[in-house]
N, C-alpha and C positions, 0 to 999 in steps of 0.2 A: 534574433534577440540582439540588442544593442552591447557592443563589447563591454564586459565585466574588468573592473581592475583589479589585476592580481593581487590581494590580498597579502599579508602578513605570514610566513609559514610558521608554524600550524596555523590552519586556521581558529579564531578564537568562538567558542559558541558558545551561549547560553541556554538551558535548559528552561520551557516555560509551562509547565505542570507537571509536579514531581509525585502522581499517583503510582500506581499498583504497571502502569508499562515501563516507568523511567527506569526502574531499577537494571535492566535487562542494555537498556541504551547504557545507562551508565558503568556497566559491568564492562563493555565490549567498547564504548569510546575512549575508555581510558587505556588501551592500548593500541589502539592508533596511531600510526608517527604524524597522521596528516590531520590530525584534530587537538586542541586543551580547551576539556571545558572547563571552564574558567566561572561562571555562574549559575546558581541556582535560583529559580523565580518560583511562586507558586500565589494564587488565592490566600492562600491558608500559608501563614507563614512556618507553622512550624511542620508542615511538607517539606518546605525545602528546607529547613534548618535539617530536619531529618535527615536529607540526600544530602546536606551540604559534608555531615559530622562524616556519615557513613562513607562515603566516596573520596573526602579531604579535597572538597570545592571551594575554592576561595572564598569566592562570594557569596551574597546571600539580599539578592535585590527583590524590589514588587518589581514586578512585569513591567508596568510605566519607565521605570531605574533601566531596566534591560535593552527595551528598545533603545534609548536617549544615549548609553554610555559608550563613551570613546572606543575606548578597548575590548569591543564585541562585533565580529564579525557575520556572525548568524544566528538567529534563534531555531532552536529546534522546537518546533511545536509539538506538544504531549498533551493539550488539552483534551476538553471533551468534542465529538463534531459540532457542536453549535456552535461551540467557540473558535472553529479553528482560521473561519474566514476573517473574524473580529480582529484574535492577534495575528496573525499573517500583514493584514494588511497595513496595521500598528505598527509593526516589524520593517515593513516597506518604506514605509513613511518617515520612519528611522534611518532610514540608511543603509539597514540590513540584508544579506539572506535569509532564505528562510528554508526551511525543511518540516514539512506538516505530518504528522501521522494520518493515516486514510479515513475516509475519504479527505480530498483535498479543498472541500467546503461541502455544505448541503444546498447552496441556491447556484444554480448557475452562474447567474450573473455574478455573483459573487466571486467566483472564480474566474471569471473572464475579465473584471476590475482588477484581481491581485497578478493576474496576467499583463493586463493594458499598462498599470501603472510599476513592476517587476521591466520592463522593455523599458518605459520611460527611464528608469533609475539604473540602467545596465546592472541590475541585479538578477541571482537568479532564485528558481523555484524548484526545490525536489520533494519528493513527496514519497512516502510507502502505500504500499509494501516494496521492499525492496529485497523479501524473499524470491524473485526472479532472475537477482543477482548471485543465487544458491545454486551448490550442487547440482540440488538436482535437476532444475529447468533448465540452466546453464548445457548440462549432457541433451539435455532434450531438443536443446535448439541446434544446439553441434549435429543434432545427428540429421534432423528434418532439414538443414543446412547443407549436409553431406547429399541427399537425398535419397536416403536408402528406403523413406517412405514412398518414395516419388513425388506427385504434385499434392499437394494437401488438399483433400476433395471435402471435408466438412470436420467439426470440432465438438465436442460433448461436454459439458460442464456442469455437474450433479450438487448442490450443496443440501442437504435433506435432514432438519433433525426435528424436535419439536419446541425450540425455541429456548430463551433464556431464564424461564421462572423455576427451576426447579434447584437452582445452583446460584444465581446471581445474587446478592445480595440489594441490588436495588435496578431489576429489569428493566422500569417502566419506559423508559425510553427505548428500546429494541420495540416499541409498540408503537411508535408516535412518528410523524412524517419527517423523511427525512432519516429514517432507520429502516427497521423490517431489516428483514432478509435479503435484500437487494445489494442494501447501503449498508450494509454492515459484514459481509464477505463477499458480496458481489464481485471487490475491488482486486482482491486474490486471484480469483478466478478467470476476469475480465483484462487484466493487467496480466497474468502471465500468456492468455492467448494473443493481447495484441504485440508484446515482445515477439514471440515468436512466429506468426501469422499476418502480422500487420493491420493498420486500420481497419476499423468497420465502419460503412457507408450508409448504411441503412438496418434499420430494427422494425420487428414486430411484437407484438405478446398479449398475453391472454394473463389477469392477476384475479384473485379472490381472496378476502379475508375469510377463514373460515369460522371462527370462536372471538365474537364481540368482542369478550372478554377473557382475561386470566387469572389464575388463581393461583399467586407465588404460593410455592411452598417451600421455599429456601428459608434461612434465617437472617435477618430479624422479625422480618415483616410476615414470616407466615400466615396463608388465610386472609390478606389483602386481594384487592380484586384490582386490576389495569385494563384500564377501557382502551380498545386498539384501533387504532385511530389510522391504519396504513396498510397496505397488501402484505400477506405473510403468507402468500402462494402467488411465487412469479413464475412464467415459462413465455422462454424467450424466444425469438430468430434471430440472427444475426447474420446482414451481407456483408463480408469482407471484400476490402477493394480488390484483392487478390481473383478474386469467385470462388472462395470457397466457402463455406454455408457452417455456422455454428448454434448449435439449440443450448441452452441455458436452462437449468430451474433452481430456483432457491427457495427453499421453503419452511417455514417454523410449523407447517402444519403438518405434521407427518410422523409417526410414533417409529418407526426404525427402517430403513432401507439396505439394499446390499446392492446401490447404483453405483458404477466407477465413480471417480474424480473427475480425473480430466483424461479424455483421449482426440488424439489429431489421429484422423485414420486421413492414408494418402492411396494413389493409385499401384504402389507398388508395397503396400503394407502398414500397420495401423500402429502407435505408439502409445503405451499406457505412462501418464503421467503420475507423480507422485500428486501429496498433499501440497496443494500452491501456498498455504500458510504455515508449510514449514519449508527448510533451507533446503536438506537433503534428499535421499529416495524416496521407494524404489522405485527403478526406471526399468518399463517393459517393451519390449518389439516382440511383433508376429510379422515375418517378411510374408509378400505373398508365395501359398503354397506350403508355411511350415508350422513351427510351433510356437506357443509362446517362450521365451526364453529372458533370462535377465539380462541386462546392460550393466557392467561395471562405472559407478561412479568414481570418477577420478576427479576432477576439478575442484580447488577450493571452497573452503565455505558450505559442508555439509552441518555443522551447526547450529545450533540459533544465535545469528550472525546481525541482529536486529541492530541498527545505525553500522551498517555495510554502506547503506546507500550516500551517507551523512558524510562518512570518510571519502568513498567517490567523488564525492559533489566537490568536496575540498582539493582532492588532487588532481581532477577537471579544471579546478579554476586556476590551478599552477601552471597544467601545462594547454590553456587556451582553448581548448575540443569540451565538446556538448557532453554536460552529467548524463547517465544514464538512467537512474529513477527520477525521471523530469514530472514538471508540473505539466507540461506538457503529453504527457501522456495522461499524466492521470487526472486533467481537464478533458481530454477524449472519453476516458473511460467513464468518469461522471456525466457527460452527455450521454451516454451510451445507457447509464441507469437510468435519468431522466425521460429520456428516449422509448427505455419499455413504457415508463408507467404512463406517459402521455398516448402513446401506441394503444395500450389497453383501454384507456380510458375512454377517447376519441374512435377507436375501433376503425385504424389508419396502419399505414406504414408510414414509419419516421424517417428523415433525411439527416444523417448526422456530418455537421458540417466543415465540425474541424478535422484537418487531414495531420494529425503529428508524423514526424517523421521516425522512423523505424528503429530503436536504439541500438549502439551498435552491442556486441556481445562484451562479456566481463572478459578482460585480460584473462588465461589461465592461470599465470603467475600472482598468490594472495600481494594484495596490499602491505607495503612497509609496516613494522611495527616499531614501538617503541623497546628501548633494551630494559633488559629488567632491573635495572637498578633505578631506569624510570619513572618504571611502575613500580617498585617499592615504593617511590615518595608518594602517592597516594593511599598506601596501606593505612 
C-alpha cells in the first residue's frame, strides 16, 4: 500500500449510520486515547441528532458534509451491506479512511475498486469483525503459535440456526443476494480462521435453498411472507495455503444443532474455539493422548470491545506498520464467500486469488485510553 500520512492525534472519525450497531462503537470509541469522534452522519437525520445528544458529538452532518470536511480523518462505516461499497468509496474520494462494518461490500469488484483507488490515495481500509482482536481468538492463536497443537491438519466452522424471521423486525434482506447465511456470519468465522491459519487458495461447496419462502413472525410485520432469493444452506471446502483443509456450513435452514463453533485440530492435538462474534471464551485444548481441559484467558479485550479494530487502525497509522483488521483481509474473505457460491453453482473448484498477508497478532498490552475526566466531557 502507498504510504499513509500520519494523521492528526487522535485520529478524528466520523460516524456514517447511527442504527441499532453504532451505539456499542460509540460506547467504547469514546474512550480510546487514539480516536475523537467528532461527527455524527446518518440518512435520517434525527439518528444522528440522536447519537449526537446521547454520546456529546459535536457534529451533526449528511454523510455528503462528512466525506468533504476538513477536520475528519476517517469514516466509520455503520451502514447497511448494500451501502457499504457506495459510502467507502465516497469516503475515499474524499480524502478519507475508512473502516466498514462486515462484510466489506457485497460485489467483488466493488471492493477491489475501494482497494485500487484506497493504494492510489495512500489511504487505508479496515474492516470488521475485529472480534479476532479479542480474548479469546487472541489465546487461540498464542497457543496454535506456540505449537502445542502441532501442525494444523484441518479447521471446522459450524454456523447452524434457522434464520432471522422470528426476532428480526424487518429480516427480508438476510433472504436476498448478497446475504444468507454466508454473508451475513460467514465473515466471523472465515476472518478468525484466516488470522490464525492463513490464506485460503482454493474453495469448493455444495448450497441449497430449502423454503422458497418465509413467514416473519416477529413484530411488526407478523404473518408477512419473504421470497428467498439466495442459498440458506452452505457447506464448504476450503484449501489453505498452509495445506491444511477447512469445512464450513452455514445455515438458516436448520431448527437446533449441538455442532462446535470453531475448532483447529493439529497433529499433536485439537483446539476448541470460542464464539468468533464475540470478544472473549471459552478456550479449549485436548493434547494428544489426554483430556479435554480449559485454557485460561488472560489477554485483553474479553468484552464487547466493538471499534477495537477502529482504535488499532489509528495507532497503526502513528506508528507506520500495517492495521490489523485490514480491508485486506477481509477482501480475501469476501472472495472466499463468493468463491463458494460460484463453486456450487458452476459445480467447480474455485481459485482464490488474492494472497493477504497474515496479520500480525494484538500487542498483549490494551490500547491507551483516555483519563476519565476525559471521558466525563462526554457524559
Amino acid at each position: 500500500m502507498t504510504h499513509s500520512p500520519v494523521p492528526p492525534s487522535p485520529l478524528r472519525v466520523a460516524v456514517v449510520g447511527c442504527g441499532f450497531i453504532s451505539d456499542i462503537y460509540f460506547t467504547n470509541l469514546l474512550t480510546f486515547a487514539q480516536v475523537e469522534v467528532v461527527a455524527c452522519a446518518d440518512l435520517n437525520p434525527q439518528q444522528a441528532e440522536r447519537a449526537a445528544s446521547q454520546y456529546g458529538i459535536p457534529l451533526v452532518l449528511t454523510p455528503e458534509e462528512a466525506y468533504a470536511h476538513p477536520d475528519i480523518d476517517l469514516i466509520l462505516n455503520l451502514t447497511i451491506p448494500a451501502a457499504h461499497a457506495q459510502v467507502s468509496l465516497a469516503a475515499l474520494k474524499g480524502g478519507k479512511h475508512v473502516y466498514n462494518e462486515k462484510p466489506l461490500a457485497l460485489a467483488l469488484a466493488d471492493a477491489q475498486e475501494m482497494t485500487r483507488l484506497a493504494e492510489a490515495k495512500g489511504l487505508r481500509i479496515g474492516c470488521a469483525p475485529d472480534t479476532v482482536l479479542g480474548a479469546g481468538l487472541q489465546t487461540c492463536r498464542e497457543l496454535v503459535e506456540s505449537g502445542v497443537i502441532g501442525e494444523p491438519v484441518s479447521a471446522t466452522a459450524f454456523m447452524a440456526n434457522h434464520g432471522h424471521e422470528s426476532w428480526h423486525p424487518n429480516p427480508d434482506f438476510y433472504y436476498q443476494p448478497g446475504a444468507g447465511p454466508m454473508f451475513d456470519m460467514g465473515p466471523y468465522y472465515l476472518t478468525a480462521l484466516v488470522n490464525i491459519m492463513g490464506p485460503v487458495e482454493r474453495v469448493s461447496a455444495m448450497t441449497r435453498a430449502t423454503f422458497p419462502e418465509r413467514t416473519i413472525t416477529s413484530q411488526p410485520r407478523a404473518g408477512e411472507k419473504v421470497a428467498v432469493n439466495t442459498p440458506t444452506h452452505i457447506a464448504g471446502q476450503m484449501a489453505f495455503h498452509s495445506g491444511a483443509i477447512g469445512t464450513i456450513i452455514t445455515t438458516f435452514d436448520v431448527w437446533g444443532s449441538n455442532l462446535p463453533l470453531l475448532e483447529i485440530h493439529g497433529t499433536e492435538g485439537s483446539l476448541s474455539l470460542p464464539d468468533p462474534n464475540t470478544f472473549g471464551g471459552p478456550v479449549r485444548i485436548k493434547r494428544a493422548g489426554g483430556e479435554w481441559e480449559d485454557v485460561e484467558v488472560k489477554r485483553p479485550y474479553a468484552e464487547n470491545s466493538r471499534g477495537l479494530g477502529v482504535a488499532e487502525l489509528a495507532q497503526a497509522l502513528q506508528e507506520g506498520r500495517p492495521h490489523l483488521a485490514s480491508g485486506d483481509v477481509a477482501g480475501h474473505v469476501l472472495e472466499i464467500m463468493h468463491g463458494f457460491l460460484s463453486a456450487a453453482k458452476e459445480r467447480r473448484e474455485v481459485t482464490i486469488h488474492s494472497r493477504p498477508a497474515q496479520p500480525r497478532p494484538l500487542s498483549a498490552s490494551p490500547l491507551p485510553t483516555k483519563s476519565p475526566t476525559t471521558e466525563l466531557a462526554h457524559d
